[in-house]
N, C-alpha and C positions, 0 to 999 in steps of 0.2 A: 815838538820836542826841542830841548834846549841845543846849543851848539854844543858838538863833542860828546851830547849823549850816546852813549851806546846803548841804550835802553831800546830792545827792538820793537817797531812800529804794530798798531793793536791790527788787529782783523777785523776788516767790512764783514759784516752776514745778510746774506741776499736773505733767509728767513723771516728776520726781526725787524730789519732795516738798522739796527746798531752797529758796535765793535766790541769786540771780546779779548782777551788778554792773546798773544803767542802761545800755543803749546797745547790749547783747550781743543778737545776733540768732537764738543757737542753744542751747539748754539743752549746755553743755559734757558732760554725763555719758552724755545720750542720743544728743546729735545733731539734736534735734527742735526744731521750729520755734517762738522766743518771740512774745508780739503775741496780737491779739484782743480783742475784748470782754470778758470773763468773765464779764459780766450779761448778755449777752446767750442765754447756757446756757437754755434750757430756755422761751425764749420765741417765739413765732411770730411769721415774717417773710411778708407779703401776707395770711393769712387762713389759708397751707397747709402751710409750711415752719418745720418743729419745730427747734429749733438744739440740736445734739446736743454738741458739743465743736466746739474748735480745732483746724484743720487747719495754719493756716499764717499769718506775716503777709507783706506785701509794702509798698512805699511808699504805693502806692494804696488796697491795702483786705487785708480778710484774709479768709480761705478758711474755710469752718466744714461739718462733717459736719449735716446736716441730712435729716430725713423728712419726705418727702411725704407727707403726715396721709389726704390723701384718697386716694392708690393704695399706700400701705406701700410704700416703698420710698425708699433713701436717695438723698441728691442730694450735690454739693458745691456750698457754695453761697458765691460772690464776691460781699464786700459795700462796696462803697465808704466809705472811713471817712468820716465827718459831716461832717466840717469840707471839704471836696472835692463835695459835693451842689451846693451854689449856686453852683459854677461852670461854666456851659454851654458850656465849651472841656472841661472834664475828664469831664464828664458826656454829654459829644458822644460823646465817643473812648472811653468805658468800653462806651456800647452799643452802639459801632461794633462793637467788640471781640464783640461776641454776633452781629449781624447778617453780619459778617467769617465767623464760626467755624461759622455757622450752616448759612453755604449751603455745604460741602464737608461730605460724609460719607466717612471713610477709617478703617479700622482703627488708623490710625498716629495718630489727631486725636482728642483727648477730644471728645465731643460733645455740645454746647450742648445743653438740653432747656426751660429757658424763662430769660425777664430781665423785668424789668419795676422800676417807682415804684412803692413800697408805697404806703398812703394819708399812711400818719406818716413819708415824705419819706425811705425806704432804699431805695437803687439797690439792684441788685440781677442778676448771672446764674449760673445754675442750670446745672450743668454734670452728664454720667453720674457719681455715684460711682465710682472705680474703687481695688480693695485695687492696693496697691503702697506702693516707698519711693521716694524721689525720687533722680535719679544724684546729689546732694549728699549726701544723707546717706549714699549709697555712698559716697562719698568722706570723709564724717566719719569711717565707720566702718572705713578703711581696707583695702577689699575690693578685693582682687585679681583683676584680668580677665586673662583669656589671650589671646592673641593675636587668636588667633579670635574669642573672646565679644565684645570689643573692637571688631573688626571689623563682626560679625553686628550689634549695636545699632545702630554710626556705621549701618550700611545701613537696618536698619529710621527712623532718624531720617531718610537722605535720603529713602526713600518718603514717609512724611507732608511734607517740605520740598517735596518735586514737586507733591503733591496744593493745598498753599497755592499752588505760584508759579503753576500751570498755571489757578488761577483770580484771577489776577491781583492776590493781594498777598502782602507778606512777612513774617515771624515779628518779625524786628529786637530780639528778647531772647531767645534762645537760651541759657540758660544751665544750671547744672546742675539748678536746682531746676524748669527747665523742661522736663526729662522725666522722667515717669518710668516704673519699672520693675515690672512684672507679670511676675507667676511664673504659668507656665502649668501644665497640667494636668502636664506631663512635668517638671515642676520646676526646666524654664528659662524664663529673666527677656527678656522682650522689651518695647521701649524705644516709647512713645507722648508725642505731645507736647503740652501742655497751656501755660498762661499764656500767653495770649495779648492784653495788653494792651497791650502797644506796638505792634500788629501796623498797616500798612497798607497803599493801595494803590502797586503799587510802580512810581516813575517819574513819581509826583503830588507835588506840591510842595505841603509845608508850610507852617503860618504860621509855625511857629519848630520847632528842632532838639529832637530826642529830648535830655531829661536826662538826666544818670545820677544825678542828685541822689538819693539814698536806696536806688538800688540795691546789691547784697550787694557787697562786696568783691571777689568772685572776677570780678564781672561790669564792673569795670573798667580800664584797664589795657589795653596792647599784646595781651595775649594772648588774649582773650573778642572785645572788639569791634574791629572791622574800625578803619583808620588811616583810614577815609572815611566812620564809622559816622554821624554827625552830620550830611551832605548834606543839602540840602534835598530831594534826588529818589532816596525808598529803592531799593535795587536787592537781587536776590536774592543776588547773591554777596556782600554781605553775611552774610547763611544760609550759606552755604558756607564764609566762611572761619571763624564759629561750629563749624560738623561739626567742621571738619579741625582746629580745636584740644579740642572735646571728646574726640576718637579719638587724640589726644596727650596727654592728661589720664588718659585709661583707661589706657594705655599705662604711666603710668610713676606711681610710688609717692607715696601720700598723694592722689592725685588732681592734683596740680602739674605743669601742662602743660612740655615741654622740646622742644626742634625740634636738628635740624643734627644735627651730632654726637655733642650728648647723647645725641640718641633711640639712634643706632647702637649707642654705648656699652651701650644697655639693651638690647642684643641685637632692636632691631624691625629688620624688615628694609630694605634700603637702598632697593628698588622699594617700599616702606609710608612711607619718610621723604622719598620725594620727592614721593609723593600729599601728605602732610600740609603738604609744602613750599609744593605749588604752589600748594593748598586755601587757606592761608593767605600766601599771595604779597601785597608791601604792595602793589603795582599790582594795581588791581581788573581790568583786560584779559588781564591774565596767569594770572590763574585758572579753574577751571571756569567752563563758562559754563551749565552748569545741574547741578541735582541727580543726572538720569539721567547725564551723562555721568559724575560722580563717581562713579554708583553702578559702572558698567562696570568702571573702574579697580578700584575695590575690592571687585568679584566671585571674586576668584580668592583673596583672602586669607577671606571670610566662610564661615560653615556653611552648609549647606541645612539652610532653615528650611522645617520644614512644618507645615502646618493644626495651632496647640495652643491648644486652647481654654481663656478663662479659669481658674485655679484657683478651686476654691471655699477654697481653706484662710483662715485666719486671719489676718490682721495680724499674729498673736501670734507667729508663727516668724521673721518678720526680729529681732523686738526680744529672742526666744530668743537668738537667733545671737548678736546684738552684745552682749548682757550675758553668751553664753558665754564668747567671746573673751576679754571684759575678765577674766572670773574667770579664764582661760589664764595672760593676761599677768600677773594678780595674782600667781599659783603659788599660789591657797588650797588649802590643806592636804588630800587628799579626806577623808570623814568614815570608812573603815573602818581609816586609818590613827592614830583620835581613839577609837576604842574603847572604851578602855580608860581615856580621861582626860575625857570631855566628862560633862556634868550634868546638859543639857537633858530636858525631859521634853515628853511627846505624851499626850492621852488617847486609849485604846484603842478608844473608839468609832469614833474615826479611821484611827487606826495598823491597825489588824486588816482595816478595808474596804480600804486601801490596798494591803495585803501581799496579799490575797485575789486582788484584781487585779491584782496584781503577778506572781502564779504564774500567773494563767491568760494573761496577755499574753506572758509571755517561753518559756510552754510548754517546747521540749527546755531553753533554756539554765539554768532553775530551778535544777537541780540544781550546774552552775557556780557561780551566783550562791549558792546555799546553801554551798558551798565557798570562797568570798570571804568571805562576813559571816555567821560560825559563828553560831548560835541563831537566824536569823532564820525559818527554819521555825517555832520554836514562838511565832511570835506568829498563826499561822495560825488556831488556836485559840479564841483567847482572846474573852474577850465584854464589851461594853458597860460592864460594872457592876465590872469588874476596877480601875479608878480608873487615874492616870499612869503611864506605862511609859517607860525609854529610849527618847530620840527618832534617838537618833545610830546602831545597828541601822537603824531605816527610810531614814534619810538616805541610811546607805552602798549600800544594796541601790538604792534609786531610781537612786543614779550608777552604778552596778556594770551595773546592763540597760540604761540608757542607752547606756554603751558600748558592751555587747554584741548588744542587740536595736536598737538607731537607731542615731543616727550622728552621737555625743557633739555634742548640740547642746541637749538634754533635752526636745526636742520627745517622745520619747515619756516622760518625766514625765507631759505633757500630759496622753498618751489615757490613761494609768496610773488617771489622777484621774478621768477622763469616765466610762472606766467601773466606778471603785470607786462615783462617785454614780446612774449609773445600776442598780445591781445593787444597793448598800445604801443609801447614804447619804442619797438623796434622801428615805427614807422616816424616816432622823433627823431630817432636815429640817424634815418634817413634823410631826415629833411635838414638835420642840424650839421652832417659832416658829409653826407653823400659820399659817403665809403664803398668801394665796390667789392672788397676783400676783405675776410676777418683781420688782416694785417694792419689795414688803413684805418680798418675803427677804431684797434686796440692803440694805434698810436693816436688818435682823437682825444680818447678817453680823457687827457690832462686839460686840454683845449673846453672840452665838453662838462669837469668837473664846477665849475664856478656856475656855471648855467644849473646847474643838476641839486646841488648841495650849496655852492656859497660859502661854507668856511673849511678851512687847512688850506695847505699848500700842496698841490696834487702833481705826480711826477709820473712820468712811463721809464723806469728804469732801462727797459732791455725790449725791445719788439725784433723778431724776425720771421722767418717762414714758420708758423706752425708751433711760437713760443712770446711769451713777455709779461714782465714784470712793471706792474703797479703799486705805489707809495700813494698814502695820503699822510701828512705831517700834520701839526700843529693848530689842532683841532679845537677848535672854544667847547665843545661839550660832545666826547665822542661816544658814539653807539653802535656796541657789537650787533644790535639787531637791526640797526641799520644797513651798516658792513657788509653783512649777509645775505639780507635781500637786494644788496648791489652785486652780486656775488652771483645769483641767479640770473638777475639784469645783465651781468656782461656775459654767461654762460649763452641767454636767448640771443641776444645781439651776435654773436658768434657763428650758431647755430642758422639765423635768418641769411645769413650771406655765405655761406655752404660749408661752415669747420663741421668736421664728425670727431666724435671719442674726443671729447672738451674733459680736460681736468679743470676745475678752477679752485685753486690748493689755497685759501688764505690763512697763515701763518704766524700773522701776527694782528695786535689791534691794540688803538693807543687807550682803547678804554680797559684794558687791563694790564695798563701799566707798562707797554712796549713802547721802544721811542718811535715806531709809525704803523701804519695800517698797511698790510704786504700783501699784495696777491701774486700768487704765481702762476700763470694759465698757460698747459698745452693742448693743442688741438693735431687735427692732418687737415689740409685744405687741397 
């Protein structure tokens, strides 16, 4: 910055590995949430809460992935930002917001697990951890609902809406980032609601009207809050007319709600655009008058949803997807069509564990996949001390079972890697950094990269107890399915030396177009 500019300084994104302008609330490349402390990484909040990363920011405080030091186990944890403590009107209504959330237990409702005033003056509530993406960044990432799925959520959101009014108060910030989406065991996303900080009781008169001062963009505007959103006496249809524009937002492309005719136009049906009509009808008497009855109405458009319990999967498959996409939309080049012209090199210690397990994961298809990317059998062979070999052979074969054994998303890159390092690599591991704690490895990892791959410039951003950040920069010819089956490789390594509940989140990747390759991995050790 020049002298005497006033122009204020851009923003680091632990995401992307870039910088983003001041003011921007969502890392543009990922979708994911800017804001947080950064100092605050790796330190304890009341005596017992480890602060693991950022989750999120909001006007009032930001969300941070945090472990329970004394029962292993993670939390999210809302911390009201500093400047907002010494005021016992914002400080009221923060742990109203825990005491609110606290007394309703519903499958639909994140649930509270503790709040409290640390000694050094941080509010503070403790909510279940829960894997998921928020319906916002569904909508960053421009994911398409069907009618149904659509459907099926707005319903699971009016069940938790019934479970809040039926104990007499209301949400009154409904908005995308305030649900989210959990993949369950059968590999559908069922919709829970959380942020509940403007919530109250409803029909009680305030000292003064809800702000919108600092809420997201999406969240204000005709379309999100009710035309009577700001009364002095909340009312639940308020909640209601929230649903019925979310289930128009799902509806129709980019996430950007449309009513009347538009919705028609997008082929939703015209008994589904009068629900949404009425839902968000600007006379508050004119619309539902509770949840259940909205639910009835949109019974007959929803799925039957039955008992799916949590997924244990990863984090790491939504932010698969969305950096699959982008490399779709990109049209990068695949690598078995680079053959014949690419430079890059892999060392064989790597390459060979990889191929190894590459033939036993994709079993019958092997012999296809050896008919797509001619010679890749004979790296089956090969040993350790062979020195670098073509890396763009391994690359093609990795996309090649992707598409044939998954379901081109490269989530099996993943297991690809998990189990090349649980069958060899964890024992190079060992020999190469003699790490006794997932801590020690993860800070190896930079040490360990030139040995492993050979080109970029490879960084350990951030390692502590049970979290750390990985960069690889400036890469001669990069590959997401390489990335990914390193992805798995540090997951097993991890694992081998006793981490449990491994996220390994990667975020970003320079082959579609981010300026570095980001892993973000947390464990409990």
């Amino acid at each position: 910055m020049a002298e005497g500019s006033t122009e204020p300084s851009r923003l680091f994104c632990m995401h992307c590995g870039g910088t983003h302008p001041p003011g921007l609330r969502r890392c543009s490349s990922t979708g994911r949430s800017l804001g947080g402390d950064p100092r605050l990484i790796g330190q304890f909040i009341a005596r017992r809460y480890r602060i693991v990363r950022v989750l999120g920011d909001g006007p009032f405080g930001a969300s941070y992935k945090a472990e329970h030091v004394a029962v292993g186990r993670f939390v999210s944890l809302r911390i009201l930002h500093a400047g907002l403590v010494t005021s016992p009107d914002v400080l009221h209504r923060f742990f109203r917001e825990a005491r609110l959330v606290g007394s309703v237990t519903h499958p639909r409702l994140q649930p509270v697990v503790d709040a409290g005033l640390s000694d050094d003056g941080i509010a503070y509530v403790a909510y279940q951890y829960e894997r998921g993406r928020s319906l916002a960044r569904a909508f960053a990432h421009n994911t398409v609902f069907s009618l149904e799925q659509a459907a099926t959520l707005t319903s699971e959101i009016l069940h938790g809406l019934e479970a809040i009014h039926n104990s007499g108060f209301v949400h009154r910030a409904l908005i995308p980032d305030s649900v989210l989406l959990q993949r369950g065991a059968s590999g559908t996303e069922h919709a829970m609601l959380t942020n509940f900080g403007a919530a109250t009781f409803e029909n009680r008169e305030e000292n003064s009207p809800v702000s919108t001062v600092g809420l997201p963009p999406f969240s204000r505007g005709p379309y999100l809050l009710a035309p009577h959103a700001y009364c002095l006496k909340p009312d639940r249809r308020e909640d209601l007319f929230a649903a019925g524009v979310l289930l128009s937002a799902m509806l129709c492309p980019g996430g950007i709600p449309r009513f009347g005719g538009d919705l028609i136009a997008l082929g939703v049906p015209a008994a589904l655009e009068a629900l949404i009509a009425r839902a968000t009808h600007p006379r508050i008497d004119a619309r539902y008058s509770s949840a259940s009855e909205m639910l009835a109405q949109l019974r007959s458009f929803s799925e039957l949803v039955h008992d799916d319990v949590a997924s244990v999967t990863e984090t790491v498959i939504n932010d698969l997807r969305a950096l699959r996409n982008r490399e779709r939309v990109l049209d990068v080049i695949p690598a078995r069509l680079r053959l014949g012209s690419a430079t890059s090199m892999m060392a064989s210690a790597l390459a060979a564990p990889l191929v190894r397990a590459l033939k036993k994961e994709s079993a019958q298809r092997w012999t296809e996949i050896v008919h797509r990317v001619p010679g890749i059998d004979k790296v089956l062979d090969l040993t350790a001390d062979i020195g670098p070999i073509a890396a763009t052979p391994i690359m093609a074969a990795l996309e090649e079972a992707d598409a044939l054994c998954g379901v081109d998303d490269r989530l099996f890159c993943v297991i690809v890697g998990e189990r090349a390092g649980k069958e060899e690599l964890n024992e190079w591991f060992r020999t190469m950094l003699d790490a006794p704690t997932p801590e020690c490895l993860f800070d190896g990892l930079s040490r360990l990269w030139p040995s492993m791959v050979g080109q970029g410039i490879a960084r350990v951003r951030q390692v502590g107890r049970g979290y750390g950040r990985f960069e690889i920069r400036d890469q001669l010819e990069p590959s997401f399915a390489i990335c990914t089956a390193l992805a798995g490789v540090i997951k097993a390594g991890l694992e081998h030396l006793g981490a449990r509940s491994i996220e390994v989140s990667k975020t970003a990747c320079e082959a579609v177009g981010d300026p570095a390759c980001v892993f973000n991995v947390t464990w409990l050790s």
